[in-house]
C-alpha positions in Angstrom: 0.0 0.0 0.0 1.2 3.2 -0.8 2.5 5.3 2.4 1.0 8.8 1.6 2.5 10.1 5.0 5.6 12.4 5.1 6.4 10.5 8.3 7.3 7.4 6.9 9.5 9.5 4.4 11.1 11.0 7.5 12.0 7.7 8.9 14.4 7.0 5.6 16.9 10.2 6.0 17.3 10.0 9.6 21.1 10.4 10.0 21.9 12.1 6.8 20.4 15.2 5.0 21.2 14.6 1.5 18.3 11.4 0.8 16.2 12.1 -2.2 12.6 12.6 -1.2 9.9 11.1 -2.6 8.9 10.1 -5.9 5.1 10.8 -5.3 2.6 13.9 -4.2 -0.8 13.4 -2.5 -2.0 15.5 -5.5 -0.2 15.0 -8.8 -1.2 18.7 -9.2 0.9 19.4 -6.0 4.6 19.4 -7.4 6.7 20.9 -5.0 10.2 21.3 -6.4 12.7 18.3 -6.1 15.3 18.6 -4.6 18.1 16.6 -3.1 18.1 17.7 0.4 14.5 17.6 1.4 13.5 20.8 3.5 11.4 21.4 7.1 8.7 23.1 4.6 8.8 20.2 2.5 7.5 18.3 5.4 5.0 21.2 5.8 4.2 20.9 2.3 3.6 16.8 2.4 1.4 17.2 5.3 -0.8 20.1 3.8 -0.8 17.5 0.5 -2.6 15.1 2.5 -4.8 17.5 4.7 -6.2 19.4 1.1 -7.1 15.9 0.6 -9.0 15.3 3.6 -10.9 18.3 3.3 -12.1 17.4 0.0 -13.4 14.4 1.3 -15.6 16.2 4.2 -16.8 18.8 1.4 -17.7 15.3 0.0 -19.8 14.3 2.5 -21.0 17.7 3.1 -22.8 17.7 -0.2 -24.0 14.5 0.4 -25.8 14.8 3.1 -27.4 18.0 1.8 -28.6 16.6 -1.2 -29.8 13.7 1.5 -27.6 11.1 -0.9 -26.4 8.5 1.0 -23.8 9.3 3.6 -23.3 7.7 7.1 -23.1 9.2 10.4 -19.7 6.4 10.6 -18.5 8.0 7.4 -18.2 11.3 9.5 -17.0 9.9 12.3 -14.3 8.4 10.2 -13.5 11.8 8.9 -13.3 13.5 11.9 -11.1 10.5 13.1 -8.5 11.3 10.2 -8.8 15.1 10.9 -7.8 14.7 15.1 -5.2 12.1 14.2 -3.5 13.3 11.4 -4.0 17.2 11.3 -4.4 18.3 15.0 -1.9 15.1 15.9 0.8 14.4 13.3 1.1 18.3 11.6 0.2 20.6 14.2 2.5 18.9 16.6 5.2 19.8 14.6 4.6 23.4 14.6 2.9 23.9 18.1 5.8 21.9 20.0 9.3 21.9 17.8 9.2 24.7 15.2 7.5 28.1 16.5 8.8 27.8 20.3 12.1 27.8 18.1 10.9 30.4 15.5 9.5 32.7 18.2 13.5 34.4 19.0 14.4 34.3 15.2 15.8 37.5 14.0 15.1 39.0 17.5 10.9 37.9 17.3 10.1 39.6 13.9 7.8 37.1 13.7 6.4 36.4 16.9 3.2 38.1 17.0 2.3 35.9 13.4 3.2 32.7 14.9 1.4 33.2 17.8 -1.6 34.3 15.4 -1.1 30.5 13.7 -0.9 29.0 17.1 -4.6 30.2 18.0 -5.9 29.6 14.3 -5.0 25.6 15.4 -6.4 26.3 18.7 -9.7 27.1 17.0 -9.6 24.4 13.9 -9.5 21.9 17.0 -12.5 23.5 18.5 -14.7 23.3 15.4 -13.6 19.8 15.3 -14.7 18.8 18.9 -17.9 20.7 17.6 -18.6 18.8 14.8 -17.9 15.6 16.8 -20.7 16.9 19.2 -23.0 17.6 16.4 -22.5 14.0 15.0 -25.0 12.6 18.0 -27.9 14.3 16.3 -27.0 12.5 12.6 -30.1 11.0 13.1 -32.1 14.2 14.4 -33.7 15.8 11.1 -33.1 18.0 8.3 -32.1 21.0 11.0 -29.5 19.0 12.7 -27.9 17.6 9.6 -27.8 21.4 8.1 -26.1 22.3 11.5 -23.4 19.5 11.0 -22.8 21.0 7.2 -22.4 24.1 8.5 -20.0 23.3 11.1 -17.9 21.3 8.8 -17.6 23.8 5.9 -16.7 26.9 8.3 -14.2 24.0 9.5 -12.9 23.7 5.7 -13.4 27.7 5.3 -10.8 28.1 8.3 -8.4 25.3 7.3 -8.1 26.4 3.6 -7.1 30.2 4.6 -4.5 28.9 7.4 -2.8 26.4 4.8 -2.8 29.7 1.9 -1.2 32.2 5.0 1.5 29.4 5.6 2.5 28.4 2.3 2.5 32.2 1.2 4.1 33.7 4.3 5.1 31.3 6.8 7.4 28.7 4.6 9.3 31.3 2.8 10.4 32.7 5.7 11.5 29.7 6.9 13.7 28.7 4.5 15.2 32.2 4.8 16.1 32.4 8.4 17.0 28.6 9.1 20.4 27.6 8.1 21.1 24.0 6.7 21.8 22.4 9.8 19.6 24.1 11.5 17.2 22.3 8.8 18.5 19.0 9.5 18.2 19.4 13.6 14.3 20.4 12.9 13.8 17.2 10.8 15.2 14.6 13.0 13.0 16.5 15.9 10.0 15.8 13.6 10.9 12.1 13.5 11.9 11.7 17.0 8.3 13.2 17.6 6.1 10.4 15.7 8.2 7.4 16.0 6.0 5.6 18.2 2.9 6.2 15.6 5.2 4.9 12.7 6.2 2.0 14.9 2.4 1.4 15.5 1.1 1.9 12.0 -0.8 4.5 12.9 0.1 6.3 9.0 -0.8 2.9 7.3 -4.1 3.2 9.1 -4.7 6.4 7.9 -3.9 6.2 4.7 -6.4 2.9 3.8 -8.6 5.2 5.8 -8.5 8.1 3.2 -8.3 5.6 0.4 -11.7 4.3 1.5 -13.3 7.4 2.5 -12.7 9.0 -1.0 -14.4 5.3 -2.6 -17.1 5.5 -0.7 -17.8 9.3 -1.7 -17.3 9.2 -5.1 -20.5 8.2 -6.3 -22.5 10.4 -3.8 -21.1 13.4 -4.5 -21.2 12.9 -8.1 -23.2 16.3 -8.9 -25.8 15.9 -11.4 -26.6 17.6 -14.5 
């Protein structure tokens, strides 16, 4: 099965910075440029690969169960699963705990006040997650309760959509200015050192058949007609 997580990736350079990265996107769409010596914001860029993807699939499954074509309260649940593991686990992790506490004193704080702006944008993407979850009890509840749940879900995808576009835009170039090469290469073996135990678990390979079954079982729903 193909491993669609930048984790597993990780797990193949650890020792040496000069490993080529991988041969694959999420997206095919989503070519970031190659290069020999793969970069902390191509790490950032693999994970956002994979979180675009997810939020596809809720937009999916939003449609679906406004046009009342069938969707599953379990398909949602599945979703939100991939969304606190992956997302709110595996890339904001990365940021929250190892890069921004380091970025925070680079060139004397210019940055600060934005990374701490980014900090509370993933404080409140894991709120409207928790709040979807909630709303998941009444799946069963009516047309108001599944229009509540839609709602919830696309100001979810809204948010996420305009956090990923201020990171890749202002957030990653700046990183690749300020951090030196081995400065690079300490952040990346942090990231590693920080999911080992879910790569030793398989907790990636369980997302990724997951997403690959999640997008199946969408695709004819959300077919649009007309």
């Amino acid at each position: 099965m193909k491993r669609f997580f930048i984790a597993i990736v990780a797990a193949s350079f650890a020792g040496t910075s000069a490993c080529a990265p991988p041969k694959y996107r999420i997206y095919q769409e989503h070519k970031h440029t190659e290069t020999a010596n793969p970069s902390v914001t191509d790490i950032l860029h693999y994970d956002f690969d994979v979180i675009k993807r997810v939020l596809q699939i809720l937009e999916k499954a939003s449609y679906c169960l406004d046009e009342d074509k069938p969707v599953s309260k379990e398909t949602f649940h599945d979703i939100v699963e991939v969304i606190s593991g992956f997302s709110d686990k595996h890339h904001q992790e990365k940021e929250d705990k190892v890069l921004f506490p380091a970025l925070k004193v680079k060139n004397e704080g210019e940055k600060k006040d934005f990374l701490g702006r980014l900090l509370m944008e993933h404080v409140s993407a894991r709120d409207e997650i928790r709040n979807l979850d909630k709303a998941l009890i009444n799946f069963y509840q009516g047309k108001k309760a599944k229009k509540k749940i839609t709602k919830i879900a696309r100001s979810y995808i809204k948010h996420m959509e305009k956090h990923i576009e201020m990171e890749e835009k202002i957030l990653f170039p700046w990183i690749n200015k300020v951090l030196s090469p081995d400065e690079q290469v300490i952040f990346m073996k942090k990231f590693e050192a920080l999911e080992q135990e879910d790569l030793e678990a398989g907790v990636h390979e369980k997302y990724s058949a997951m997403i690959e079954r999640l997008e199946q079982q969408l695709e004819l729903c959300s077919e649009r007609e007309g």
